[in-house]
N, CA, C and O atoms as a GROMACS GRO file, in nm:
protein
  472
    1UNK      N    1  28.110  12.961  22.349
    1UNK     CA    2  28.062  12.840  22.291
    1UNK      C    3  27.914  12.852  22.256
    1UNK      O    4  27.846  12.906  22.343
    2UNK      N    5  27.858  12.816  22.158
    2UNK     CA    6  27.752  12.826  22.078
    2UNK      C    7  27.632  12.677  22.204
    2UNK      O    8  27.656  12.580  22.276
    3UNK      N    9  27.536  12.739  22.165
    3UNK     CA   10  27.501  12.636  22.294
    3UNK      C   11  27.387  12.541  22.167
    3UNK      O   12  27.295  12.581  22.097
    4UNK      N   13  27.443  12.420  22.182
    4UNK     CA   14  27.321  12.307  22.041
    4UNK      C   15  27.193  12.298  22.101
    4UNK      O   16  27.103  12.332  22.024
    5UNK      N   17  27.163  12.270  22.192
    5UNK     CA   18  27.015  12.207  22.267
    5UNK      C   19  27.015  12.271  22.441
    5UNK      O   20  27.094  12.319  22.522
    6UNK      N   21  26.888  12.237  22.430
    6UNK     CA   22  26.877  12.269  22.588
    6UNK      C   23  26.732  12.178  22.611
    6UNK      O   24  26.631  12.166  22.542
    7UNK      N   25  26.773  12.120  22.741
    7UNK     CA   26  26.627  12.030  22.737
    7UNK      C   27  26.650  11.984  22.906
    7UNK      O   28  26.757  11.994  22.967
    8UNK      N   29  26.509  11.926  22.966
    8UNK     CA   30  26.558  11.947  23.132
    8UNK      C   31  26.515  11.766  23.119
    8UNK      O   32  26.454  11.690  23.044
    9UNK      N   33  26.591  11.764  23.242
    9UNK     CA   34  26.615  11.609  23.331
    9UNK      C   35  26.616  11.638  23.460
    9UNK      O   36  26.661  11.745  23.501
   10UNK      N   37  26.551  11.516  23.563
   10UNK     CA   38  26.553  11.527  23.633
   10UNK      C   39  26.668  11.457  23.703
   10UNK      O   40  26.713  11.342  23.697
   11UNK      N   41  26.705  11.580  23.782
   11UNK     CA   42  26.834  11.565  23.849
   11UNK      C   43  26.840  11.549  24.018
   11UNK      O   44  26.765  11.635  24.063
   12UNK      N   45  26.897  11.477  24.118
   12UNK     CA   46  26.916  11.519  24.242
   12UNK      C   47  26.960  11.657  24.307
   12UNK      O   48  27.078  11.686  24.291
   13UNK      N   49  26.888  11.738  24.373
   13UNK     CA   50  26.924  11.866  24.409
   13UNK      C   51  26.953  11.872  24.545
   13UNK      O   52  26.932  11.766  24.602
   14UNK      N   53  26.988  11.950  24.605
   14UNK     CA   54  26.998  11.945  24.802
   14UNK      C   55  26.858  12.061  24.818
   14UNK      O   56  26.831  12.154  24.741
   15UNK      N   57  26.800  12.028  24.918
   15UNK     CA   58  26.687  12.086  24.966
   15UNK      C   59  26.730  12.226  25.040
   15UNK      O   60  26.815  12.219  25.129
   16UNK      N   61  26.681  12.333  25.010
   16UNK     CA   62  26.684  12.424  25.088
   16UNK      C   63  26.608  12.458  25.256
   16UNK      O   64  26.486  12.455  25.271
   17UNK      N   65  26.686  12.482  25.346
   17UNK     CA   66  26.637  12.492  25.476
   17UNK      C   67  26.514  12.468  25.476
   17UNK      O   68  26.458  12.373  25.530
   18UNK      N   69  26.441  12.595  25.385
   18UNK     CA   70  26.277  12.644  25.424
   18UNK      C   71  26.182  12.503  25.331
   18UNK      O   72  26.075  12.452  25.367
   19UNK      N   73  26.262  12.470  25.213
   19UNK     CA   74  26.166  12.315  25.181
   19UNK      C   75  26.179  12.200  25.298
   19UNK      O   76  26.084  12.130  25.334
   20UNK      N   77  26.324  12.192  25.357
   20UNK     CA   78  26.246  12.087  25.457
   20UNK      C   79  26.200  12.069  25.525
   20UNK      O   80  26.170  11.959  25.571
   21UNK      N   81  26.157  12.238  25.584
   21UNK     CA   82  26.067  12.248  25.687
   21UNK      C   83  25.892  12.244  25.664
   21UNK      O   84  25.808  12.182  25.729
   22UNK      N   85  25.880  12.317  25.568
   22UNK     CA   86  25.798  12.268  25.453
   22UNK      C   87  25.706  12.157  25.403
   22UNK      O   88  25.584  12.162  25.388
   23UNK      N   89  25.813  12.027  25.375
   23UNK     CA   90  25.785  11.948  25.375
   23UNK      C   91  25.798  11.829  25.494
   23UNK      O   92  25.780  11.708  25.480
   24UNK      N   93  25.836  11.904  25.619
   24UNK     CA   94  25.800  11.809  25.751
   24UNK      C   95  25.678  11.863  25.770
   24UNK      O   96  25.601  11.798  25.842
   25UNK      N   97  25.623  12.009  25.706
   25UNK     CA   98  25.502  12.009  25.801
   25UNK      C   99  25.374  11.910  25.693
   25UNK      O  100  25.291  11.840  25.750
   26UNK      N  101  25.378  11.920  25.548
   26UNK     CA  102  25.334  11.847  25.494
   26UNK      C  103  25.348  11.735  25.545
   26UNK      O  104  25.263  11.701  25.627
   27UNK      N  105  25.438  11.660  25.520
   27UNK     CA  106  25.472  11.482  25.577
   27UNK      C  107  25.386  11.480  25.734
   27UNK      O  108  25.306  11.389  25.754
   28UNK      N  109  25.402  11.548  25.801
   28UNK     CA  110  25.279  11.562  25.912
   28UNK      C  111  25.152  11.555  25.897
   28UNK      O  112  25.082  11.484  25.970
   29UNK      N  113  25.102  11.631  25.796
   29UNK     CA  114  24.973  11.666  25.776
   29UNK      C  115  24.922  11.537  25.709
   29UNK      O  116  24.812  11.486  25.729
   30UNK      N  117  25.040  11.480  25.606
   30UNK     CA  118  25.012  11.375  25.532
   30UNK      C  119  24.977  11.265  25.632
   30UNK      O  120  24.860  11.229  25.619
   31UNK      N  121  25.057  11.190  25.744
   31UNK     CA  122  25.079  11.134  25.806
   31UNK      C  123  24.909  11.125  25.915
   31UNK      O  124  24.838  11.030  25.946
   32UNK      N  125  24.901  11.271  25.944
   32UNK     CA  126  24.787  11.278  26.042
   32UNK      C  127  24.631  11.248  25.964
   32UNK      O  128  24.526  11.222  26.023
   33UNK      N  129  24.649  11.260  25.825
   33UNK     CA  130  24.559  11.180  25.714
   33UNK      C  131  24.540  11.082  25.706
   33UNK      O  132  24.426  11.040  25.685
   34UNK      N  133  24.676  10.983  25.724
   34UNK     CA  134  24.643  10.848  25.705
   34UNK      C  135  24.584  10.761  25.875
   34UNK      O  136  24.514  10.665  25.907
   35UNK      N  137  24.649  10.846  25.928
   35UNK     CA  138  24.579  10.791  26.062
   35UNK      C  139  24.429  10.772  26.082
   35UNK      O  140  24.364  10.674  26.115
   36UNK      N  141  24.387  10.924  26.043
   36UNK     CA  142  24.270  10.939  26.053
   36UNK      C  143  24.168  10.821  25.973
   36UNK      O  144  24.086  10.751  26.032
   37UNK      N  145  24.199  10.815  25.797
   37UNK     CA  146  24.139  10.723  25.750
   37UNK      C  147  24.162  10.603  25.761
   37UNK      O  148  24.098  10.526  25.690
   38UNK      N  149  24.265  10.552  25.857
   38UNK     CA  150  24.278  10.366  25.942
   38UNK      C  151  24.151  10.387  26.014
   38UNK      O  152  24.052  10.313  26.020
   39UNK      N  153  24.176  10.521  26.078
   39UNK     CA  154  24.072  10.510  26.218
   39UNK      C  155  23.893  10.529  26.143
   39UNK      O  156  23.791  10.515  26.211
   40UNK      N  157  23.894  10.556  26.022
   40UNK     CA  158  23.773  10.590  25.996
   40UNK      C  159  23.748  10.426  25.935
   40UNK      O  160  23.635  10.380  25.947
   41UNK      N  161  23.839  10.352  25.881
   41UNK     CA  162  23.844  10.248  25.820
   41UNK      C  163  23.792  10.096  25.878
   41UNK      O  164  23.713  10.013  25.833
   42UNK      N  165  23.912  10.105  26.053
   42UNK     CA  166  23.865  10.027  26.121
   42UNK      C  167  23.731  10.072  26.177
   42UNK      O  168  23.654   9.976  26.168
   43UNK      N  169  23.691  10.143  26.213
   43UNK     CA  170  23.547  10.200  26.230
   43UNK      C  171  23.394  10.153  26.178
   43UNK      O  172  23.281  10.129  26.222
   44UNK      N  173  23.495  10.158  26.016
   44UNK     CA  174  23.332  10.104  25.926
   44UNK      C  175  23.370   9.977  25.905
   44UNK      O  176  23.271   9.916  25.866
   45UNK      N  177  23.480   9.894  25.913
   45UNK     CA  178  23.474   9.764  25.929
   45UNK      C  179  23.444   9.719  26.049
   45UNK      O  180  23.411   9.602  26.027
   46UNK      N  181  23.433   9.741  26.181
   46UNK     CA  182  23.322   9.714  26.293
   46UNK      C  183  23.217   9.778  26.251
   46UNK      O  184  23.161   9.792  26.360
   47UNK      N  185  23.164   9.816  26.194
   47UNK     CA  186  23.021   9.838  26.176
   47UNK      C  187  22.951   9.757  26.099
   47UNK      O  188  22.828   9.743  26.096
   48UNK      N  189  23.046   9.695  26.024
   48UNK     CA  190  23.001   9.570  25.888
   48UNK      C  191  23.009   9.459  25.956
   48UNK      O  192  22.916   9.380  25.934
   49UNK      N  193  23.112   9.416  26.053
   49UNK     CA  194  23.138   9.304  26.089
   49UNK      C  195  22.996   9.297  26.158
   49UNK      O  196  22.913   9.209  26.134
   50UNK      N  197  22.977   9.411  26.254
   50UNK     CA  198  22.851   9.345  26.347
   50UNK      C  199  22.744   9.330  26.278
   50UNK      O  200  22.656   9.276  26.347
   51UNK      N  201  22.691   9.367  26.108
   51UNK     CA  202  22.596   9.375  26.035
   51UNK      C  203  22.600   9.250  26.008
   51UNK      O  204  22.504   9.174  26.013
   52UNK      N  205  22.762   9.208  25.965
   52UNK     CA  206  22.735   9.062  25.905
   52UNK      C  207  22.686   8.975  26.043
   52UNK      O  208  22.630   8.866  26.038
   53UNK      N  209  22.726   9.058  26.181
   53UNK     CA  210  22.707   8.909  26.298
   53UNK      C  211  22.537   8.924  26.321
   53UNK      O  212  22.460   8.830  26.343
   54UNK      N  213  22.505   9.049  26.313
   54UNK     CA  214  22.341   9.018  26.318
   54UNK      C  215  22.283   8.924  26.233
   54UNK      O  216  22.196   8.842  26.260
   55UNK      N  217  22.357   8.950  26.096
   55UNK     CA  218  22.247   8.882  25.976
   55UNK      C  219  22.274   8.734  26.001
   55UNK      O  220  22.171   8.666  25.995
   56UNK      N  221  22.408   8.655  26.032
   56UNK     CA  222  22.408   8.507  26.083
   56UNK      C  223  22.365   8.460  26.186
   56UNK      O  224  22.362   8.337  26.196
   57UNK      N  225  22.322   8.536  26.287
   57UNK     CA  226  22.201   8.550  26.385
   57UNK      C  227  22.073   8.499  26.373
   57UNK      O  228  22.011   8.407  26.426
   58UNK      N  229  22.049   8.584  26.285
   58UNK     CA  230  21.898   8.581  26.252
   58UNK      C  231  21.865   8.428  26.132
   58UNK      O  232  21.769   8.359  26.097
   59UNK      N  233  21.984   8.437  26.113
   59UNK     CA  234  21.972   8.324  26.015
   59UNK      C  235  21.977   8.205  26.087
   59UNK      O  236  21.890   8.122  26.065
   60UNK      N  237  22.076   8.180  26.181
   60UNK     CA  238  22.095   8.066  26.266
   60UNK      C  239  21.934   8.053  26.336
   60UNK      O  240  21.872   7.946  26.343
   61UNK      N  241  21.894   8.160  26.374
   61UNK     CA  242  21.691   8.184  26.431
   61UNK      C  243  21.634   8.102  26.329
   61UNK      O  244  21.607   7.985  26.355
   62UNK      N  245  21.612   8.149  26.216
   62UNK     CA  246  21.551   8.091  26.115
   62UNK      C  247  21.576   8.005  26.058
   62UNK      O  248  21.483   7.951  25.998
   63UNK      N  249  21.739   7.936  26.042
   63UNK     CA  250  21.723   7.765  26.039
   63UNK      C  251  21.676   7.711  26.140
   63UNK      O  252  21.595   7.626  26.105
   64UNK      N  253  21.687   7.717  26.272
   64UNK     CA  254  21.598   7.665  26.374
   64UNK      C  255  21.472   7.608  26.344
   64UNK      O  256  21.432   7.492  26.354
   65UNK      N  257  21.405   7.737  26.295
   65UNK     CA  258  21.280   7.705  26.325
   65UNK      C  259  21.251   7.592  26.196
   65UNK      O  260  21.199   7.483  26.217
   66UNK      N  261  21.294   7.638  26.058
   66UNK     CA  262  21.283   7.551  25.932
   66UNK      C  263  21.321   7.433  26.013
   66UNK      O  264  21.219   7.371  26.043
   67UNK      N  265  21.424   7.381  26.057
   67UNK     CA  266  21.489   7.261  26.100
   67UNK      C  267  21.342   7.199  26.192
   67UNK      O  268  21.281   7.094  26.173
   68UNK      N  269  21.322   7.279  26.266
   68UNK     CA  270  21.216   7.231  26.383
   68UNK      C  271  21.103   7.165  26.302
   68UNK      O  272  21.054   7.053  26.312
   69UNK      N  273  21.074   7.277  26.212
   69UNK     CA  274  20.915   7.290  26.158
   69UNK      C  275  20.826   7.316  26.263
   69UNK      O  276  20.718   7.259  26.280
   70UNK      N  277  20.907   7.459  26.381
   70UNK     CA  278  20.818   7.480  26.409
   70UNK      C  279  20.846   7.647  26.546
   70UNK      O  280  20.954   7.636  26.604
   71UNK      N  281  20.818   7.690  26.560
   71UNK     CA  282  20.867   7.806  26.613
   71UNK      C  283  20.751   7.832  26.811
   71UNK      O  284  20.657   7.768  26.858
   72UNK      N  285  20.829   7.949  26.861
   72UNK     CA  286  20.732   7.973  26.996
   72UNK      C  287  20.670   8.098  26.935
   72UNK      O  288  20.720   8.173  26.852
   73UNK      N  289  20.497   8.107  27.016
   73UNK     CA  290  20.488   8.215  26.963
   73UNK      C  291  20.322   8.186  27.094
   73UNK      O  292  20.259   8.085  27.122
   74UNK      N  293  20.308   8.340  27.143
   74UNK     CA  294  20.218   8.345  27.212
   74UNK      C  295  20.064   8.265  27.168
   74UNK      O  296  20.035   8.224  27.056
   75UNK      N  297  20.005   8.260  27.254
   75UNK     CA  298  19.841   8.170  27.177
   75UNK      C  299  19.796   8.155  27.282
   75UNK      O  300  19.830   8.076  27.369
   76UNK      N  301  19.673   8.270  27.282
   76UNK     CA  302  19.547   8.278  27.354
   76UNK      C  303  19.524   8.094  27.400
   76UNK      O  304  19.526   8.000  27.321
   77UNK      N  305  19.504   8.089  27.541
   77UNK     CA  306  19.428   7.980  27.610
   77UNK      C  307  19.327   8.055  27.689
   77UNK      O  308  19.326   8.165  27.746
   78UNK      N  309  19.202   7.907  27.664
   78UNK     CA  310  19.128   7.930  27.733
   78UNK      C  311  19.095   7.831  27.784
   78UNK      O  312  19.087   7.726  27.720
   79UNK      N  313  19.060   7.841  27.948
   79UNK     CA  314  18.978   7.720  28.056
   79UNK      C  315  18.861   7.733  28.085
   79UNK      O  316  18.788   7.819  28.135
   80UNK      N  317  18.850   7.570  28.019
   80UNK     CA  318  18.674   7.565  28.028
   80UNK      C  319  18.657   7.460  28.178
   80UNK      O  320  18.727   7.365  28.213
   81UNK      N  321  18.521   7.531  28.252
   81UNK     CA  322  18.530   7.446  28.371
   81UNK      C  323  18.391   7.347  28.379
   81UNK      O  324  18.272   7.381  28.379
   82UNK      N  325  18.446   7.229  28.384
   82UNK     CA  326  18.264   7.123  28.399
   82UNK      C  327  18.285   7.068  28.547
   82UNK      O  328  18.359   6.984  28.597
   83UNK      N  329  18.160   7.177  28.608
   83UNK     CA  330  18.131   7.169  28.712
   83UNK      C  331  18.054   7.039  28.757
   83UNK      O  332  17.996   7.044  28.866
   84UNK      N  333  18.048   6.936  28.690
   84UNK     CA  334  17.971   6.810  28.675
   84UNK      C  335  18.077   6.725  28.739
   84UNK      O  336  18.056   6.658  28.840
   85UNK      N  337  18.228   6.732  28.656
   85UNK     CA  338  18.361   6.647  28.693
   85UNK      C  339  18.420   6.694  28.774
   85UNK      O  340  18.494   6.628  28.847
   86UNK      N  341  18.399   6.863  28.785
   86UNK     CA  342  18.521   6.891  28.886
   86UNK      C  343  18.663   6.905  28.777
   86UNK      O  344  18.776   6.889  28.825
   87UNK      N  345  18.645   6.939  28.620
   87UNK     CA  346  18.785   6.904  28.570
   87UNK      C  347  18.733   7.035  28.489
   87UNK      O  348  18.621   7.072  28.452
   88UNK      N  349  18.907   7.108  28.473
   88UNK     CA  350  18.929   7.243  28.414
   88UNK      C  351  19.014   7.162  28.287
   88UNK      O  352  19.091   7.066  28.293
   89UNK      N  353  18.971   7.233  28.180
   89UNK     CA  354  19.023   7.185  28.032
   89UNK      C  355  19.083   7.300  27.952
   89UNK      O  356  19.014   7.381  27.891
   90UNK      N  357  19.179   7.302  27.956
   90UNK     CA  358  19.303   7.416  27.902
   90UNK      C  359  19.265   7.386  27.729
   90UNK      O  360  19.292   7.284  27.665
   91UNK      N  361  19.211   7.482  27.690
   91UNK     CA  362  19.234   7.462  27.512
   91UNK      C  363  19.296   7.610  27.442
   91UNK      O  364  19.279   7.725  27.481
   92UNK      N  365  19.376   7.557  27.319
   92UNK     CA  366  19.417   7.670  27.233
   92UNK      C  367  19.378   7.697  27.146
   92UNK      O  368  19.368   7.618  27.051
   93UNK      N  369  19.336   7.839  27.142
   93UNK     CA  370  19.243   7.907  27.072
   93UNK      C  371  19.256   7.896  26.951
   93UNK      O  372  19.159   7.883  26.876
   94UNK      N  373  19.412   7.899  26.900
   94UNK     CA  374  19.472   7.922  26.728
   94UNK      C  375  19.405   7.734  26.696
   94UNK      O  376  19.346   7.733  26.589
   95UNK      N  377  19.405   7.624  26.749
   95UNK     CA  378  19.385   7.562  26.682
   95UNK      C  379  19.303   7.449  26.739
   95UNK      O  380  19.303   7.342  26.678
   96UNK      N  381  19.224   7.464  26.866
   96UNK     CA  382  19.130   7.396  26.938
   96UNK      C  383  19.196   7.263  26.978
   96UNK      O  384  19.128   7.160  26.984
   97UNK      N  385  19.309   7.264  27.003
   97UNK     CA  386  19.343   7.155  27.072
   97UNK      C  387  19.353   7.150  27.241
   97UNK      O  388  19.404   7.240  27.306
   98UNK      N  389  19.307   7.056  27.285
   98UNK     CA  390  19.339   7.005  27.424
   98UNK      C  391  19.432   7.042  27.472
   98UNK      O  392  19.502   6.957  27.417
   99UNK      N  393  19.524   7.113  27.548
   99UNK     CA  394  19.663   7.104  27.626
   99UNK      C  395  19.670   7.033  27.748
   99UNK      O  396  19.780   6.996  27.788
  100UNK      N  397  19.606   7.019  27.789
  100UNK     CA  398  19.564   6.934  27.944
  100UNK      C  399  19.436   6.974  28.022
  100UNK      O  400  19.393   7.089  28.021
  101UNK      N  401  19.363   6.843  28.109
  101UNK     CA  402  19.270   6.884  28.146
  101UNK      C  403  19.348   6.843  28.319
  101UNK      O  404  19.445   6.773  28.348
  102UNK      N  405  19.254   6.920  28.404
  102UNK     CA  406  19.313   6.914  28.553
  102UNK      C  407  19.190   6.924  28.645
  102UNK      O  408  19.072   6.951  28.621
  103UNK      N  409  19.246   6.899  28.738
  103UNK     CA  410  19.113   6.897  28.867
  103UNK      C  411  19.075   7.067  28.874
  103UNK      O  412  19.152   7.161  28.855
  104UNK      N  413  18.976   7.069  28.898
  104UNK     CA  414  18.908   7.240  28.921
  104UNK      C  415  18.997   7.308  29.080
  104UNK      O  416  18.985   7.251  29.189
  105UNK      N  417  19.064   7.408  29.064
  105UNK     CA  418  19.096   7.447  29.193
  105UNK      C  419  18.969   7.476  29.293
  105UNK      O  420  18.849   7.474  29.267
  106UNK      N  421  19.028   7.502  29.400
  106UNK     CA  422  18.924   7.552  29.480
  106UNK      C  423  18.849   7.678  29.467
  106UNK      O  424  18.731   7.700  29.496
  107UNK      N  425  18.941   7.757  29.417
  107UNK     CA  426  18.883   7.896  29.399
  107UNK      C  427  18.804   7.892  29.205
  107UNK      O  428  18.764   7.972  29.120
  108UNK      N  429  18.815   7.800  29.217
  108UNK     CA  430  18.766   7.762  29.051
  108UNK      C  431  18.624   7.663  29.048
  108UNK      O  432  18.551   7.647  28.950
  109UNK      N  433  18.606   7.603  29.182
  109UNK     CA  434  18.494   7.510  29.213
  109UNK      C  435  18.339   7.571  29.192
  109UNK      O  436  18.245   7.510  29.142
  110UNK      N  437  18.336   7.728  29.252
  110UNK     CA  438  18.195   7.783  29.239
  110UNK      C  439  18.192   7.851  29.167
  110UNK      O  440  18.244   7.960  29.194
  111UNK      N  441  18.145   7.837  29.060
  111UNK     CA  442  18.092   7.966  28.913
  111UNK      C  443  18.008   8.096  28.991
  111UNK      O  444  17.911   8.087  29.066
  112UNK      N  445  18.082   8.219  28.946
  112UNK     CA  446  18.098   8.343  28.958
  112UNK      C  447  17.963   8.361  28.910
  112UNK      O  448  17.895   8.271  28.860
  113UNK      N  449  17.917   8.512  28.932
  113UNK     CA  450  17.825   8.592  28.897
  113UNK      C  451  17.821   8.612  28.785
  113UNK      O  452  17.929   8.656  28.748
  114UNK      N  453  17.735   8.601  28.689
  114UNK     CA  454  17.716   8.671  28.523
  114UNK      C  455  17.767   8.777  28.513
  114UNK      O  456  17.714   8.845  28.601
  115UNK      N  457  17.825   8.826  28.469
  115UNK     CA  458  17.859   9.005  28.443
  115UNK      C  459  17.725   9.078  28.397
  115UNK      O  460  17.649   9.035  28.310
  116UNK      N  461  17.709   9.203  28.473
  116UNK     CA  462  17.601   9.283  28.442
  116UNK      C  463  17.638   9.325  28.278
  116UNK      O  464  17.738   9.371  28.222
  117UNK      N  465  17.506   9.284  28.237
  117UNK     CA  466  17.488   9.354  28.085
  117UNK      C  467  17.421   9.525  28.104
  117UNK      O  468  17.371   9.574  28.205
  118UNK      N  469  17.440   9.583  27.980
  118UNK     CA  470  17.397   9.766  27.979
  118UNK      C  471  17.484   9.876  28.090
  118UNK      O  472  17.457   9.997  28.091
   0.00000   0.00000   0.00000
């Protein structure tokens, strides 16, 4: 018989022994891939999540203080003593206000020695 055409399709075949061994060790390898990139996946999504929990952190800090109009923050005091009243007067340095004035302690009653100058 004279042969008209020849042309390929894909057909169902049966696998030979050595392909399905073959391809279990692939499907393994494949398999031990996808694990890996869940595990690399969930990984960098805890690393984002805690980026995003710092940054609403800091933000919740900083509406605070906007909300307050007003924040803590260290500030030099100094006590002045008038040995006339007997009264110690707490003032802050950043903006010369009063914080309270109080009775002179005892160990605060007799003014100290000048500090040696040179």
């Amino acid at each position: 018989m004279p042969v008209l055409k020849r042309y390929l399709a894909t057909l169902d075949c049966d696998l030979a022994e050595k392909e399905v061994l073959a391809y279990g060790r692939e499907l393994a390898l494949v398999n031990q891939e996808i694990a890996s990139e869940e595990d690399l996946q969930n990984s960098l999504k805890q690393e984002l999540k805690g980026r995003i929990a710092g940054l609403e952190a800091r933000r919740t800090e900083i509406s605070a203080k906007v909300n307050r109009g007003k924040e803590l923050r260290e500030v030099q005091i100094e006590v002045l003593a008038d040995f006339k009243t007997d009264i110690a007067t707490e003032i802050r340095m950043d903006t010369g206000e009063v914080l309270r004035e109080r009775p002179l302690r005892d160990n605060e009653k007799q003014p100290g020695l000048p500090e040696p100058t040179g």
